[in-house]
C-alpha positions, 0 to 999 in steps of 0.5 A: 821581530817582524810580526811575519816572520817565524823563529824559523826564519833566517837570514845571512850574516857574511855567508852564514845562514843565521836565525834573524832574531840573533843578527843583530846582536851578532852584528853588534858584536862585531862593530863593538869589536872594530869600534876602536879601530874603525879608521883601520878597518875602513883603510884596509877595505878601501885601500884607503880611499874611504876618505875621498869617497866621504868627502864626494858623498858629503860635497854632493849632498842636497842640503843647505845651511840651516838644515836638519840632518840625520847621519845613519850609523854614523857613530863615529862621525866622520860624515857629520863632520863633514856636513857640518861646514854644509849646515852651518852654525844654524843647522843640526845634526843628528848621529844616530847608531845601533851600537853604544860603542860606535857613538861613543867613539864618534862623540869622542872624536867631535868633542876633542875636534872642538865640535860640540854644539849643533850635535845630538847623539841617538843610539837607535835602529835603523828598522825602527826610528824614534823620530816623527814624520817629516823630521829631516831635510836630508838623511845620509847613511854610509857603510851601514845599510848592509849591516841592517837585518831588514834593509826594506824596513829601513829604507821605509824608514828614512822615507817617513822622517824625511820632509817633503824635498828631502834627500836620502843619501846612502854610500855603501861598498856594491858590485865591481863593474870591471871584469879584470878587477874582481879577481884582484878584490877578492883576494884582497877582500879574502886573504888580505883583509883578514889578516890585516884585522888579526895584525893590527886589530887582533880579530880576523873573524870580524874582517872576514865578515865584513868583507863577506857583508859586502858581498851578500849586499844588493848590487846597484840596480836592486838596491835602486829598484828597494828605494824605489819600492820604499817609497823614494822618487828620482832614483839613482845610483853612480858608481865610484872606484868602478863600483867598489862603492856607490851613492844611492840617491832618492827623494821624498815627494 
């Protein structure tokens, strides 16, 4: 808990009000829930596009071969993958998740894709991270940041362990700019994503928050003006899908 913050203290999790100390474990419950069908899951929140949205988040990356990477909540490993034509044989990724269940089924999945060397798996927070300063050239997260309880903390976070150049990259579900096609998004969002996580996943509670995380998160322009606040210069954000996601991007300086 944050040294300021009383047990009093709330914050939301979907649309609940709920103690911050208990997020965390709440959120836990959910992706140890959705950790074995998070392909599913992505496909019914992203009419399944998710894979396109990686592949453009991955190709527009500022990194090299060579280079030190750190993929937040990347248990499954889908952007790493991605990153690891970018880096090379003489680069290294690191996969960092809070859930133990999410990193197993990323390591799964590298190791029976034959990748198994330039690869190390740390189950970390985001708030709090184990590695020095000035650790990694790049640090990319996708879909993860609204799950974090104190997404400020974070952001500072991957400020501190990039080096001086290095880019923070951040790829999350944010605020429909079409007027006509929020309707249509929430009640896809609302009414069909829960029923698909109870058909195919046996947890429409999950999905439902899911889908309610993605509201209660910042839109654009907030969540620029956090990373700007976290210490990150050159800002900037492009929509995707007309901003059912977006790509955040900072630097260190």
């Amino acid at each position: 808990m944050n040294p300021q913050q009383t047990p009093s203290d709330t914050t939301h999790f979907g649309f609940r009000d709920v103690p911050v100390a208990e997020k965390q474990k709440l959120v836990a419950e959910v992706f140890s829930s959705v950790a074995g069908n998070y392909d599913l899951m992505n496909d019914a929140m992203s009419l399944g596009i998710h894979r396109v949205w990686k592949r453009f988040f991955v190709a527009t990356c500022q990194v090299r071969r060579g280079a030190r990477v750190l993929d937040l909540a990347g248990g499954t490993g889908d952007i790493a993958a991605l990153l690891k034509d970018r880096v090379g044989d003489t680069g290294e990724l690191v996969l960092g998740d809070i859930n133990g269940d999410m990193l197993r089924v990323g390591r799964d999945r590298m190791t029976n894709r034959g990748n198994v060397r330039g690869f190390d798996y740390v189950q970390c927070n985001a708030q709090s991270l184990p590695f020095p300063d000035a650790s990694f050239d790049l640090v990319t997260m996708a879909f993860g940041l609204r799950n974090v309880t104190d997404k400020d903390a974070a952001l500072r976070e991957i400020q501190r362990v990039l080096k001086v150049g290095g880019q923070a990259r951040v790829l999350e579900f944010s605020e429909v700019q079409a007027q006509w096609f929020k309707p249509i998004y929430d009640f896809h969002s609302f009414h069909v994503l829960p029923k698909l996580g109870k058909l195919f996943a046996g947890d429409a509670d999950s999905y439902q928050y899911l889908a309610e995380s993605i509201r209660k998160h910042p839109p654009q322009a907030e969540l620029q003006a956090m990373m700007e606040a976290a210490g990150l210069a050159r800002c900037s954000y492009r929509n995707l899908s007309a901003g059912i996601v977006a790509i955040h991007t900072g630097y260190k300086v």
